[in-house]
DSSP file (Angstrom, degrees, kcal/mol; ACC not computed):
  #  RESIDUE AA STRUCTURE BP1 BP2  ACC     N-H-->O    O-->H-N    N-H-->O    O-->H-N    TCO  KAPPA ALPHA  PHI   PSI    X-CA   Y-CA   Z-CA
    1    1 A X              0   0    0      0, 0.0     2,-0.0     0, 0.0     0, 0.0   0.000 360.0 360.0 360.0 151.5  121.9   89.1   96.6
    2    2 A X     >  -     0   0    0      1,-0.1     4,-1.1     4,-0.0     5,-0.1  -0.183 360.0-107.0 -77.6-176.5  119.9   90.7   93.9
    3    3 A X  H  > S+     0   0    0      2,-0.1     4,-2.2     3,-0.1     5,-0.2   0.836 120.6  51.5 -76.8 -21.7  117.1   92.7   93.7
    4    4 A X  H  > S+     0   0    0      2,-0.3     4,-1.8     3,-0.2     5,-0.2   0.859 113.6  45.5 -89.2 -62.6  114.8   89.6   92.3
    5    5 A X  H  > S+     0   0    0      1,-0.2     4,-2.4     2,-0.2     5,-0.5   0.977 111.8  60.7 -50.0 -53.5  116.0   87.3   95.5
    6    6 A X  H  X S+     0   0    0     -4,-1.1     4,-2.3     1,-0.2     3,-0.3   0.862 109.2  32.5  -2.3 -84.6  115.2   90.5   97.3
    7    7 A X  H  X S+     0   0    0     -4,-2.2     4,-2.7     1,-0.2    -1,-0.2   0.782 123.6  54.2 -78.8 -17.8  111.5   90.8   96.4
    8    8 A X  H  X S+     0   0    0     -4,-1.8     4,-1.2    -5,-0.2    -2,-0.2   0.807 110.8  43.7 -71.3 -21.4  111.4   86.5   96.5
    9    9 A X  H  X S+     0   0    0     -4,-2.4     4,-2.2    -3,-0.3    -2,-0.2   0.780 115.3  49.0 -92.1 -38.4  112.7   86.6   99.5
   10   10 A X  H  X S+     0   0    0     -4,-2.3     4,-1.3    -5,-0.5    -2,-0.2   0.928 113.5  49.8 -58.8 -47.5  110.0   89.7  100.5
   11   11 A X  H  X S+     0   0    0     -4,-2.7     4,-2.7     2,-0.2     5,-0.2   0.933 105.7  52.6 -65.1 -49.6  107.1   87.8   99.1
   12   12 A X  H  X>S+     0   0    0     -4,-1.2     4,-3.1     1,-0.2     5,-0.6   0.987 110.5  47.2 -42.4 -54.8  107.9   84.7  100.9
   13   13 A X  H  X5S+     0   0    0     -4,-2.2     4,-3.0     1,-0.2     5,-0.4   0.956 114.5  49.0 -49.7 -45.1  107.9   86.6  104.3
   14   14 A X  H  X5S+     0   0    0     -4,-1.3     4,-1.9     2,-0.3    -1,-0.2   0.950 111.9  48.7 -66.5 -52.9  104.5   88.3  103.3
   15   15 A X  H  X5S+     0   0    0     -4,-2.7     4,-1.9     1,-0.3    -1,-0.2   0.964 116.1  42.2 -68.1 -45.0  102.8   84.7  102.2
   16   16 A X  H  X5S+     0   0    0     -4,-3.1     4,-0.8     1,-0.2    -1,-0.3   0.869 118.9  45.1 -83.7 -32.4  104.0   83.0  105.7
   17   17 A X  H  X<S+     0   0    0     -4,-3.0     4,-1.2    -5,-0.6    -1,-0.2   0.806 109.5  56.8 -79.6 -10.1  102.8   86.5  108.0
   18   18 A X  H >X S+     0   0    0     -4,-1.9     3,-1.4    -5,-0.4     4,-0.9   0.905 113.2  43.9 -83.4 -76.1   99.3   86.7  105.8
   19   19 A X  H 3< S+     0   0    0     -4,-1.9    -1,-0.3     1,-0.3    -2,-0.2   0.508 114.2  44.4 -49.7  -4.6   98.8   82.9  107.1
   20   20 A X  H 3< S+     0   0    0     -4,-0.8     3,-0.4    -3,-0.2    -1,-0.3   0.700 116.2  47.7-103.5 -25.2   99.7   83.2  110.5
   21   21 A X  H << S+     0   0    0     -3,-1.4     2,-0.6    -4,-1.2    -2,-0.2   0.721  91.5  73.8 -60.2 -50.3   97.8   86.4  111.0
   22   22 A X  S  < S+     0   0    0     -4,-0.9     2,-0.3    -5,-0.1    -1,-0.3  -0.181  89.6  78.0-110.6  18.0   94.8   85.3  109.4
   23   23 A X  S    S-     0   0    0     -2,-0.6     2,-0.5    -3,-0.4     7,-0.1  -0.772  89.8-101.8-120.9 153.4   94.1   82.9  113.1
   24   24 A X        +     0   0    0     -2,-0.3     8,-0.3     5,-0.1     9,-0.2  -0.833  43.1 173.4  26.0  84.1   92.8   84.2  116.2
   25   25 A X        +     0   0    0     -2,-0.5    52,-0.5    -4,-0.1     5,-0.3  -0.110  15.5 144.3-134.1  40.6   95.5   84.8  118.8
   26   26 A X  S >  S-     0   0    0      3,-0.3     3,-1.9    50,-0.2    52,-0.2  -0.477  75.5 -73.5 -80.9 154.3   94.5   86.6  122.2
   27   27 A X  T 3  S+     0   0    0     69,-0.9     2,-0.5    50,-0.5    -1,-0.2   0.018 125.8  28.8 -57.9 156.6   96.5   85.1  124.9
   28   28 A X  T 3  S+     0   0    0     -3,-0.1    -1,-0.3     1,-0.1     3,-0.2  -0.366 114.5  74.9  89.4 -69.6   95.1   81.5  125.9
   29   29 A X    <   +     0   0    0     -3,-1.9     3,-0.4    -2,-0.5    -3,-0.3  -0.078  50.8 113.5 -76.7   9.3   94.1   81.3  122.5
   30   30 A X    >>  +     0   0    0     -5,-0.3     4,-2.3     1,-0.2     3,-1.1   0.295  38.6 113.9 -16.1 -30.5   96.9   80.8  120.5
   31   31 A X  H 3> S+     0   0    0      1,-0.3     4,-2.1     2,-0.2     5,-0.4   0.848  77.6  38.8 -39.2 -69.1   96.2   77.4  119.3
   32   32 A X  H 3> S+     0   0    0     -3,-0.4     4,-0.6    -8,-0.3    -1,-0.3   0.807 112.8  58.1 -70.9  -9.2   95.6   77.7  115.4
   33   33 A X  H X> S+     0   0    0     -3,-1.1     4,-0.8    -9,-0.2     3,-0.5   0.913 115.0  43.9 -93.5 -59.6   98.6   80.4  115.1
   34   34 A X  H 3X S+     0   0    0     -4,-2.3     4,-1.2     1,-0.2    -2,-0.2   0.689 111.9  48.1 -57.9 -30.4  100.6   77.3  116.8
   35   35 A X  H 3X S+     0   0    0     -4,-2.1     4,-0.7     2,-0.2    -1,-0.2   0.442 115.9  42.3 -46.1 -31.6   99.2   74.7  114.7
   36   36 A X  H <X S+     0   0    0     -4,-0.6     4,-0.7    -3,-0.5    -2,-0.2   0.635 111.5  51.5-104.6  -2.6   99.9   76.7  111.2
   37   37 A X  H >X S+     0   0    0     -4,-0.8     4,-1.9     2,-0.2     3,-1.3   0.910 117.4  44.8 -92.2 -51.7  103.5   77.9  112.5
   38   38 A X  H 3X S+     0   0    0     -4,-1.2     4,-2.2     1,-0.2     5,-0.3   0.946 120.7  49.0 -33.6 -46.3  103.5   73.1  113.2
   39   39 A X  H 3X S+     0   0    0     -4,-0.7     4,-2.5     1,-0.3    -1,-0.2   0.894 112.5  39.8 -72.1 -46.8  102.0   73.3  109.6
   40   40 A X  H <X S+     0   0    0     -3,-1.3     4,-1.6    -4,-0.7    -1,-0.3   0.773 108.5  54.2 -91.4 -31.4  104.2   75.3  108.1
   41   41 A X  H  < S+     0   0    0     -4,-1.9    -2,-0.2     2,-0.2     5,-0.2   0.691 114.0  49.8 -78.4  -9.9  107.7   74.1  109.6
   42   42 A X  H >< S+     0   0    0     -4,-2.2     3,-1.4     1,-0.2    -2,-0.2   0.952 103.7  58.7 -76.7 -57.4  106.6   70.2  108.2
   43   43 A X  H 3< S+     0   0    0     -4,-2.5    -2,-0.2     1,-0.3    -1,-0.2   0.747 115.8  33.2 -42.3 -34.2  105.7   71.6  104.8
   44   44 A X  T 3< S-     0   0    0     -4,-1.6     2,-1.8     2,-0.1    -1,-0.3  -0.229 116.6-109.2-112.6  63.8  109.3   72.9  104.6
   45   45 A X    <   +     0   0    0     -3,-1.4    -4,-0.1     1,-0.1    -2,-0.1  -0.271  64.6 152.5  62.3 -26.8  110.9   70.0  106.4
   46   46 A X        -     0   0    0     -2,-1.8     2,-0.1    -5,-0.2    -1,-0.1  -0.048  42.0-128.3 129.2  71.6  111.8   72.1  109.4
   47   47 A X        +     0   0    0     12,-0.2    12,-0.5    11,-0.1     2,-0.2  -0.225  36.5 167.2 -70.1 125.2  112.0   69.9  113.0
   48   48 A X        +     0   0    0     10,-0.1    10,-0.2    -2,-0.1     2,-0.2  -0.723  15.7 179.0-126.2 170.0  110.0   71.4  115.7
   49   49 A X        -     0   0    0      8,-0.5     8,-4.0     1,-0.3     2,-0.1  -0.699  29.2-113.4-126.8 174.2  108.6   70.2  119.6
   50   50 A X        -     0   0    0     -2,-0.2     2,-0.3     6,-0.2    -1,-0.3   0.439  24.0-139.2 -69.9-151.8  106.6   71.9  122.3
   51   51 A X    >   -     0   0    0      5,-0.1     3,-2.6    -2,-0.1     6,-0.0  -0.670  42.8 -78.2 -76.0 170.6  107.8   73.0  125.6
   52   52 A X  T 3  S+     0   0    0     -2,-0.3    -2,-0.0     1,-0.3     0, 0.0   0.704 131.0  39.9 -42.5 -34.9  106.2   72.8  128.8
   53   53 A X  T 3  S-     0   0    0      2,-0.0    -1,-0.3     0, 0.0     3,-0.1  -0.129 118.5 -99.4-137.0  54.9  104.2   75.6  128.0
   54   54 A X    <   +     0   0    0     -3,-2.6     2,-0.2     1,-0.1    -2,-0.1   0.490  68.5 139.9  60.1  13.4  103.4   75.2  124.6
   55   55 A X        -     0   0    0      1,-0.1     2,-0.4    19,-0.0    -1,-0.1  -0.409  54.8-122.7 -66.8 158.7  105.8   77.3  122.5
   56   56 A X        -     0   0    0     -2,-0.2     2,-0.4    -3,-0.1    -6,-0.2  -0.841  20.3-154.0-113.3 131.8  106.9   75.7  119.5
   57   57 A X        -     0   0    0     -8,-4.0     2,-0.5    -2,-0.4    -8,-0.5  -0.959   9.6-162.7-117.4 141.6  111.1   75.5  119.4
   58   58 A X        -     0   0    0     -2,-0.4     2,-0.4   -10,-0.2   -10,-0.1  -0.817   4.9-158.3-124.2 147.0  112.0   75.3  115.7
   59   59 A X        -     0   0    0     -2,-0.5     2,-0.5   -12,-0.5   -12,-0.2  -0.867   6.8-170.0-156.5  93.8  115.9   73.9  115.5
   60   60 A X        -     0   0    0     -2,-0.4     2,-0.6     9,-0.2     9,-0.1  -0.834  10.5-154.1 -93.8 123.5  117.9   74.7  112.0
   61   61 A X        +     0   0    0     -2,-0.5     2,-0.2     7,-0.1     3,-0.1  -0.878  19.1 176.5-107.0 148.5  120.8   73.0  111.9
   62   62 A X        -     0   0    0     -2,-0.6     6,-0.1     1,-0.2     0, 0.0  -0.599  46.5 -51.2-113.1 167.2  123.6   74.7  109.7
   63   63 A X    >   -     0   0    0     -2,-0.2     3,-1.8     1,-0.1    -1,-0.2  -0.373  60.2-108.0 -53.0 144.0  127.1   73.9  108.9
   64   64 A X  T 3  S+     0   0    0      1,-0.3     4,-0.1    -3,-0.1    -1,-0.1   0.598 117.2  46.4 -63.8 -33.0  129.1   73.3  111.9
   65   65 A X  T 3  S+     0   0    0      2,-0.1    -1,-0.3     0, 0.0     2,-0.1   0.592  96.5 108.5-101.6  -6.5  131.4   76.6  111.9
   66   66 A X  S <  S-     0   0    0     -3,-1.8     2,-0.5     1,-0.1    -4,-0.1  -0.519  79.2-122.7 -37.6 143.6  128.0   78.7  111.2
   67   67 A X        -     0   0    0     -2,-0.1     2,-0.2     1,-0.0    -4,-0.1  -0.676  41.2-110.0-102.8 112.1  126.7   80.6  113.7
   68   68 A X        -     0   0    0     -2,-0.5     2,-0.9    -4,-0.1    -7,-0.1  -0.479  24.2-111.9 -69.2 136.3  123.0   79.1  114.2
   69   69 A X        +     0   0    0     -2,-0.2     2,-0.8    -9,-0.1    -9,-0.2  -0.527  33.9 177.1 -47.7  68.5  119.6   81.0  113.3
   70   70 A X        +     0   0    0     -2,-0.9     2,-0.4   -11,-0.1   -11,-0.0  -0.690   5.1 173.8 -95.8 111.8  117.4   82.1  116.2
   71   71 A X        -     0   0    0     -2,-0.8     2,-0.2     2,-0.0    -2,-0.0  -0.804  15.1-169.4-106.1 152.4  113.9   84.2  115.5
   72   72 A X        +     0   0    0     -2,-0.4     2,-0.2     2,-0.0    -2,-0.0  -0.898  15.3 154.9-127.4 141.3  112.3   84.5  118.6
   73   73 A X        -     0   0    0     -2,-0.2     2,-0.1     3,-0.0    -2,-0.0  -0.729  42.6-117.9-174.9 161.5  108.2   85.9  118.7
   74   74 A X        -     0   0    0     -2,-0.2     3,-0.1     1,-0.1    -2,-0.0  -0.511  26.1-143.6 -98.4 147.4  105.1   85.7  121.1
   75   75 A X  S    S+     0   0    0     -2,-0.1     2,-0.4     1,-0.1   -41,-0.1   0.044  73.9  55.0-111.8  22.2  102.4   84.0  119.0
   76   76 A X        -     0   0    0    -43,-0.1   -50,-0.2   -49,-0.1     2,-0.2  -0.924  59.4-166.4-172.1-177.1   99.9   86.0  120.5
   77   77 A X        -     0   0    0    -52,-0.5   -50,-0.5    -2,-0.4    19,-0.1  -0.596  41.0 -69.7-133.1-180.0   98.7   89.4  121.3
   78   78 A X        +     0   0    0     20,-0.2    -1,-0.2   -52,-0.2     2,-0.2  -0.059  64.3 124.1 -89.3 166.6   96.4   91.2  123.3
   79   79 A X  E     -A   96   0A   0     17,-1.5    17,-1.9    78,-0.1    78,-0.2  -0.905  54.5 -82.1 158.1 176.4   92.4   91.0  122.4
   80   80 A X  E     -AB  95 156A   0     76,-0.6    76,-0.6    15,-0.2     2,-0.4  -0.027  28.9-155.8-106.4-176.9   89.0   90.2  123.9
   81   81 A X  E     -AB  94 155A   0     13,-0.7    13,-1.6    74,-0.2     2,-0.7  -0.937  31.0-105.9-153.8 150.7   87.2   86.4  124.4
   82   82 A X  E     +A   93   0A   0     72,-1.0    72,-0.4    -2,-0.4    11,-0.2  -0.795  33.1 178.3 -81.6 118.1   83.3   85.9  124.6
   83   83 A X  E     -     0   0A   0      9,-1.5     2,-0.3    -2,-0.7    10,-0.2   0.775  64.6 -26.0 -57.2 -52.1   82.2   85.1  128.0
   84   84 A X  E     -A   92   0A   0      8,-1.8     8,-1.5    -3,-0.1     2,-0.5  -0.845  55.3-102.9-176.5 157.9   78.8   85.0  127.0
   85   85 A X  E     +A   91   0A   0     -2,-0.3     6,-0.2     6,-0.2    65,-0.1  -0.527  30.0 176.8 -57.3  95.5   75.9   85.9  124.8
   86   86 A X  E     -     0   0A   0      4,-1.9     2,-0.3    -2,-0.5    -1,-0.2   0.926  68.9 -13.4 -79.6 -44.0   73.6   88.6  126.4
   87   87 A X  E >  S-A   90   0A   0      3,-1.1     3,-0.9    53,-0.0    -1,-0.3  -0.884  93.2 -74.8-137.1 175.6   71.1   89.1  123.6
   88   88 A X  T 3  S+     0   0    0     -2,-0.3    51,-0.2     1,-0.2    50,-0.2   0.394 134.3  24.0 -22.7 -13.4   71.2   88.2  120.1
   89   89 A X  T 3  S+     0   0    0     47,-0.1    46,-3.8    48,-0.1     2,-0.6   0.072 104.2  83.9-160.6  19.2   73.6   90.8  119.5
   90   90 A X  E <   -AC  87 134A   0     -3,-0.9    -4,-1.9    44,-0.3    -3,-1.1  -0.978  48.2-174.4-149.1 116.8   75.6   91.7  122.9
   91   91 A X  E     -AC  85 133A   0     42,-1.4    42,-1.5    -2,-0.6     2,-0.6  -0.953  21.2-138.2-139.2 139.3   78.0   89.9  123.7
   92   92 A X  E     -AC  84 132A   0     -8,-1.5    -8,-1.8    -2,-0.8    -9,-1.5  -0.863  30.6-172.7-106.5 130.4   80.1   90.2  127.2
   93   93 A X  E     -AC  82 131A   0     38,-4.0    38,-4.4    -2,-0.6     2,-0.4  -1.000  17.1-147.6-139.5 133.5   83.9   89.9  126.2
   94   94 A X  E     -AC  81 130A   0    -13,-1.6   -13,-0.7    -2,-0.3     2,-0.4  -0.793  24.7-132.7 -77.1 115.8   87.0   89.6  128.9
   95   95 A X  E     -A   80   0A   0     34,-2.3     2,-0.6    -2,-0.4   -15,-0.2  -0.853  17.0-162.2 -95.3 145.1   90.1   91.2  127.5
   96   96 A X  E     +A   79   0A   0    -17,-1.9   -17,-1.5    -2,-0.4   -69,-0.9  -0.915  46.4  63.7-130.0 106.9   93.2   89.5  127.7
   97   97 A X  S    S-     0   0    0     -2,-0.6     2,-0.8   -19,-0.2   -20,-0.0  -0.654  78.5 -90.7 144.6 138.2   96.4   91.4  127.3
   98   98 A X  S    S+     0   0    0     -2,-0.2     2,-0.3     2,-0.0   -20,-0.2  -0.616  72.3 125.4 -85.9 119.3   98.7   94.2  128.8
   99   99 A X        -     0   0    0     -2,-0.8     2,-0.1    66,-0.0    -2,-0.1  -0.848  59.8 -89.1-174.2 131.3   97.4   97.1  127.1
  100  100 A X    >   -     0   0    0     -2,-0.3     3,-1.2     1,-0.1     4,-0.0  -0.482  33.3-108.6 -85.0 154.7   95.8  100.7  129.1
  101  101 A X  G >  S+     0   0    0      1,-0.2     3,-2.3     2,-0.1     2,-1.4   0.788 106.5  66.3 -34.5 -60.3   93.0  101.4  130.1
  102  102 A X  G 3  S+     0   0    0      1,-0.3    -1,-0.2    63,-0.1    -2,-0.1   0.350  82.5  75.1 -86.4  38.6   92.4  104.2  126.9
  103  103 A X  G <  S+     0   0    0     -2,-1.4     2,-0.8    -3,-1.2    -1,-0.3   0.601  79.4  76.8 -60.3 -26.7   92.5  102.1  124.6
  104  104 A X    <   +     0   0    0     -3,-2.3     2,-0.3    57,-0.1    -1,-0.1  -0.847  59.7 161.8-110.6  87.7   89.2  101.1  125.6
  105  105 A X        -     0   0    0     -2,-0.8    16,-0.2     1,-0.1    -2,-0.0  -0.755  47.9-107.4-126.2 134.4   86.8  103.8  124.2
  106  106 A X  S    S+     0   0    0     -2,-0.3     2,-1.1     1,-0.2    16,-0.2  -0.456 107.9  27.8 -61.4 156.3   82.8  103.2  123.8
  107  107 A X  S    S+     0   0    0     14,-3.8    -1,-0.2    13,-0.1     3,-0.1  -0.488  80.9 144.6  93.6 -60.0   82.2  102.9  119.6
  108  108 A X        -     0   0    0     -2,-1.1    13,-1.2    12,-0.2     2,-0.2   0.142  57.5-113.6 -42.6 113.3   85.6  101.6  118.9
  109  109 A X  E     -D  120   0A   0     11,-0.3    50,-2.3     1,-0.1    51,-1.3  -0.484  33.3-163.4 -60.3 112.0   85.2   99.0  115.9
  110  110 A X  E     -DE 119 158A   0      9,-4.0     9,-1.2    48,-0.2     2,-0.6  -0.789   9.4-145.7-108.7 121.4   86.0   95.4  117.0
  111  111 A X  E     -DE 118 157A   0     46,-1.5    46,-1.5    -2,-0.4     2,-0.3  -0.898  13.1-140.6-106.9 140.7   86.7   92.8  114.5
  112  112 A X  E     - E   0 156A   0      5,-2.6    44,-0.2    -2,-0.6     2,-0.2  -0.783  24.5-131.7-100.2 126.9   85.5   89.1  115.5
  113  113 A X  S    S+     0   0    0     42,-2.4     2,-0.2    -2,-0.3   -90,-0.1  -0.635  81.3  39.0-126.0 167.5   87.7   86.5  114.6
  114  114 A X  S    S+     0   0    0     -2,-0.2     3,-0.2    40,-0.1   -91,-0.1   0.927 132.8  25.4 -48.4-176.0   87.4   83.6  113.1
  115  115 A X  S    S-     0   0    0      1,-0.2    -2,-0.2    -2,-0.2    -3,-0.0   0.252  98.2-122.1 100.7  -0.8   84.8   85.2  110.4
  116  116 A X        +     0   0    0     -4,-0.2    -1,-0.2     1,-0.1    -3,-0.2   0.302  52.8 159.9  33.4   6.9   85.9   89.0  110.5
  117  117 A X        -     0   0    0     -3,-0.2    -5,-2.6    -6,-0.2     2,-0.1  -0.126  37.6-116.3 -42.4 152.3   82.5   90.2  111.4
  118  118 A X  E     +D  111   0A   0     -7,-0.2    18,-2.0    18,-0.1     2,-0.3  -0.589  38.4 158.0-111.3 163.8   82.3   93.8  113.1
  119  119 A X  E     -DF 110 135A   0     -9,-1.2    -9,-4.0    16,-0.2     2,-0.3  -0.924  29.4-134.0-173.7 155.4   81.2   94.9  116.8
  120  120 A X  E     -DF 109 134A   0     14,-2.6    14,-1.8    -2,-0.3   -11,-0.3  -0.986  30.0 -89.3-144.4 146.8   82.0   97.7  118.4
  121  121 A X  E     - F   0 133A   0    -13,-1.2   -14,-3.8    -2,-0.3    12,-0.2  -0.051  48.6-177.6 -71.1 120.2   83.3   98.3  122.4
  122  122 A X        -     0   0    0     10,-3.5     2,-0.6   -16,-0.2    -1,-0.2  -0.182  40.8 -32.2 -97.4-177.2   80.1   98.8  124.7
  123  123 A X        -     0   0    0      8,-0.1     9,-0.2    -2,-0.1    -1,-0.1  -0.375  54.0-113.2 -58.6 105.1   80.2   99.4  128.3
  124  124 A X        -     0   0    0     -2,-0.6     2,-0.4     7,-0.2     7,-0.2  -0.132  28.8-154.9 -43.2 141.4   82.7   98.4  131.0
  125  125 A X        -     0   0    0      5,-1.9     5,-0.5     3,-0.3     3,-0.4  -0.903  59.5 -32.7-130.7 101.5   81.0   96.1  133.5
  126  126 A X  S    S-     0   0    0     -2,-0.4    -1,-0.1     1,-0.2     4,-0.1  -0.152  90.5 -60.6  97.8-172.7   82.5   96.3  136.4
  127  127 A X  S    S+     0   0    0      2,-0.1    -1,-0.2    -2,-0.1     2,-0.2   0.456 109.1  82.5 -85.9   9.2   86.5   97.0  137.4
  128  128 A X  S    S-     0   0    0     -3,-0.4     2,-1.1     2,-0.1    -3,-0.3  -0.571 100.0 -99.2 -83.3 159.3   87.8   93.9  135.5
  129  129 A X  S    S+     0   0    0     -2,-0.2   -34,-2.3   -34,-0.1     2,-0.3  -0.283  79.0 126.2 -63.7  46.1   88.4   94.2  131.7
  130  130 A X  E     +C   94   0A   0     -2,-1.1    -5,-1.9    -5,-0.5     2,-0.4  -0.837  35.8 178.0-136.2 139.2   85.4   92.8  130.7
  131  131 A X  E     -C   93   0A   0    -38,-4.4   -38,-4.0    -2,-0.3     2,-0.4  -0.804  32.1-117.8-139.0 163.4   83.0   94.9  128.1
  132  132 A X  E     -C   92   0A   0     -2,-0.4   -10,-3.5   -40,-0.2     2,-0.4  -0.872  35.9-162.5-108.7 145.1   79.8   94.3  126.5
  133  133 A X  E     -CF  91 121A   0    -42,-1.5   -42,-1.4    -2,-0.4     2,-0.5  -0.998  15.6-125.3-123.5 145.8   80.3   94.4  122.7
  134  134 A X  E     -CF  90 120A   0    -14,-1.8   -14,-2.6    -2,-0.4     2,-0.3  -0.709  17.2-146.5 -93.9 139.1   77.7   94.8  119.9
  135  135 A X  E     - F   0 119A   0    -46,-3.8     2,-0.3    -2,-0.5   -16,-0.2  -0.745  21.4-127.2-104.6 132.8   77.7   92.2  117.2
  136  136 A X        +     0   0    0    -18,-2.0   -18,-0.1    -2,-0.3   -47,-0.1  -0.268  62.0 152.4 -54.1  31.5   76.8   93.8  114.1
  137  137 A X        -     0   0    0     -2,-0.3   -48,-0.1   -49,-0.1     3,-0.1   0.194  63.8-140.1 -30.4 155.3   74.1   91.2  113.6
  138  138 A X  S    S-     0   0    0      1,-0.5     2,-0.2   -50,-0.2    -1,-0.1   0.547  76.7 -80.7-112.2 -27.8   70.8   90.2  112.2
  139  139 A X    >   -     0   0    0    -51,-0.2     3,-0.5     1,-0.1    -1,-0.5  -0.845  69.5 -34.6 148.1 178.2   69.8   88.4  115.2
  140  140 A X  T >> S+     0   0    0     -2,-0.2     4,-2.1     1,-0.2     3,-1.0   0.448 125.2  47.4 -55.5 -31.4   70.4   85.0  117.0
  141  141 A X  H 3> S+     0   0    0      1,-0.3     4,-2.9     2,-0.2     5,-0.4   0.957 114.0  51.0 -47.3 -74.8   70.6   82.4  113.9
  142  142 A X  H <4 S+     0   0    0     -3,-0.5    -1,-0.3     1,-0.2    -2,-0.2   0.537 110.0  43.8 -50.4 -15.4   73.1   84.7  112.1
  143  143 A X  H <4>S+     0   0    0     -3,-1.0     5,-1.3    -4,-0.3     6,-0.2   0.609 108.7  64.3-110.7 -30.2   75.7   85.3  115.1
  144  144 A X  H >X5S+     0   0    0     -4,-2.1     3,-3.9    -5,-0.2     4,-1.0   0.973 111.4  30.8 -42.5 -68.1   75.4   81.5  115.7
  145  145 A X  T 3<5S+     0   0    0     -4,-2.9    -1,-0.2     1,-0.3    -3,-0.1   0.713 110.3  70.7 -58.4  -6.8   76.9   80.7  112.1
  146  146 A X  T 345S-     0   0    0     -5,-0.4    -1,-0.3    -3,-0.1    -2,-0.2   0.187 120.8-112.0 -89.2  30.3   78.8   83.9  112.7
  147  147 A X  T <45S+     0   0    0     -3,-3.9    -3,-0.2     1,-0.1    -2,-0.2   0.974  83.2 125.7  78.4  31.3   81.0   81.8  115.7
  148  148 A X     << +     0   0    0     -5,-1.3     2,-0.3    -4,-1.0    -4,-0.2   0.131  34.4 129.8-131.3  25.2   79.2   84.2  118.4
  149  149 A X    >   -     0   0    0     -5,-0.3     3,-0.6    -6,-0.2     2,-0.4  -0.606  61.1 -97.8 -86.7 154.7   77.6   81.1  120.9
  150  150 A X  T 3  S+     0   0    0     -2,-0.3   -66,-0.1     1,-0.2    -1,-0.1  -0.323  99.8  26.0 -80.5 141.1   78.0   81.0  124.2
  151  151 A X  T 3  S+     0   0    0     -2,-0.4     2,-0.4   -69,-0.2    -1,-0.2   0.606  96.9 114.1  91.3  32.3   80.5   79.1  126.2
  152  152 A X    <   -     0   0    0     -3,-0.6   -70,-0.3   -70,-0.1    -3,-0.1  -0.512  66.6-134.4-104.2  73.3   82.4   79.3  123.2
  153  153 A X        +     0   0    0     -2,-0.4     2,-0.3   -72,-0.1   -70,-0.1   0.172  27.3 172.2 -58.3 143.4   85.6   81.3  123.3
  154  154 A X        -     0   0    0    -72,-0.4   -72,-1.0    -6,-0.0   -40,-0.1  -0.992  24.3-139.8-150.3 132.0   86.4   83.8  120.3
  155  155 A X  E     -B   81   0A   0     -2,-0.3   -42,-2.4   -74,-0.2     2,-0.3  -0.341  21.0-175.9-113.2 170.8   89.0   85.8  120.4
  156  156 A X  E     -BE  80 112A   0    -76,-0.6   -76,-0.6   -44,-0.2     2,-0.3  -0.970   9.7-157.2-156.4 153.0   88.8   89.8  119.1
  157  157 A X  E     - E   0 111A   0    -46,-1.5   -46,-1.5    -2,-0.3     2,-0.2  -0.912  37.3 -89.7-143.4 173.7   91.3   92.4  118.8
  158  158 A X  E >   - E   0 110A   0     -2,-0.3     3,-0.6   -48,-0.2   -48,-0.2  -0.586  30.0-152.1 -79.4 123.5   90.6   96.5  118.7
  159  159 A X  T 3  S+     0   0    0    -50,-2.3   -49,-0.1     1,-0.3    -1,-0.1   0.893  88.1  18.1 -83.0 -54.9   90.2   97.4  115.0
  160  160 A X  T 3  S+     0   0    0    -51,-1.3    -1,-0.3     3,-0.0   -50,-0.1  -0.094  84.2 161.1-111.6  55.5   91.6  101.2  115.5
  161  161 A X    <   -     0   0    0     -3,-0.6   -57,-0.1   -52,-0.1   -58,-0.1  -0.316  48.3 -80.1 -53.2 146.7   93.3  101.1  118.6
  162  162 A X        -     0   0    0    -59,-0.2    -1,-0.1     1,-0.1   -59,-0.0  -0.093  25.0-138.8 -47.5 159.5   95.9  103.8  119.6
  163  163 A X  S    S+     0   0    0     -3,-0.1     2,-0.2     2,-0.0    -1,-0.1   0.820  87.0  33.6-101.7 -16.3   99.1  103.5  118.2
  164  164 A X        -     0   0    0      1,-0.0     0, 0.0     0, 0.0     0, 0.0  -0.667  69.7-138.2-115.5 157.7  101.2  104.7  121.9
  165  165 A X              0   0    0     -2,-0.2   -63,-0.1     1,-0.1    -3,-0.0   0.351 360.0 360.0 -84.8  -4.4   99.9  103.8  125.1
  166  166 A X              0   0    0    -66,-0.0    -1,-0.1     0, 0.0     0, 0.0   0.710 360.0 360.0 -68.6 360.0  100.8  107.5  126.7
């Protein structure tokens, strides 16, 4: 190949991880990250199913003495869900995802997904993973349209988290 296919081939990969990224994906919550990987394999003709437990199996066929194409990857990753609305601005979030405990620092800066609104990691409540966060907010009207009602799930991941677990 050339350098030209090179960076065509580089851009492509960048345009298809910037949409798939751009969804909400703490485990359980996967749904639109599975729906735009469906989305993406009609647009290029691409025949896909489910499985039992809702992975998407994607099936290139190639010429017969090729060796066939398998990418493998989890479509989602660790990150918080609202449990419920405490105040206007407080939100109690479950995290969901193998990840240690010191990751989990008061202050930390949480981005709220859909809508990229900021919050940052409150106070453990109790020994389950479950944390109060504070919604950068104006107050209840404003975290409604920001996605932030209760009995809603919205999924969150750690904005600076460590990069090792050790």
């Amino acid at each position: 190949m050339n350098a030209r296919a090179d960076a065509m081939i580089a851009e492509t990969i960048c345009q298809l991880a910037r949409r798939l990224m751009q969804h909400p994906a703490a485990p359980y919550h996967e749904h639109a990250v599975r729906a735009e990987v469906e989305l993406i394999c009609a647009e290029h003709g691409l025949p896909f199913q489910r499985d039992q437990f809702g992975n998407v199996l994607v099936r290139w066929r190639t010429a017969a003495r090729q060796r066939p194409l398998i990418l493998a990857a989890h479509l989602d990753h660790p990150g918080f869900e609202i449990v419920s609305a405490l105040s206007s601005n407080t939100l109690l979030a479950r995290f969901r995802g193998g990840v240690a405990d010191n990751y989990f620092r008061a202050g930390i800066p949480v981005r709220l997904m859909p809508g990229e609104a900021s919050a940052k990691l409150g106070r453990r409540r109790g020994k389950a993973r479950t944390f109060e966060l504070q919604a950068k907010s104006q107050g209840r009207e404003q975290s409604r349209s920001a996605g932030f009602q209760p009995a809603v799930s919205q999924c969150f991941q750690p904005a600076d988290a460590p990069t090792d677990a050790a």
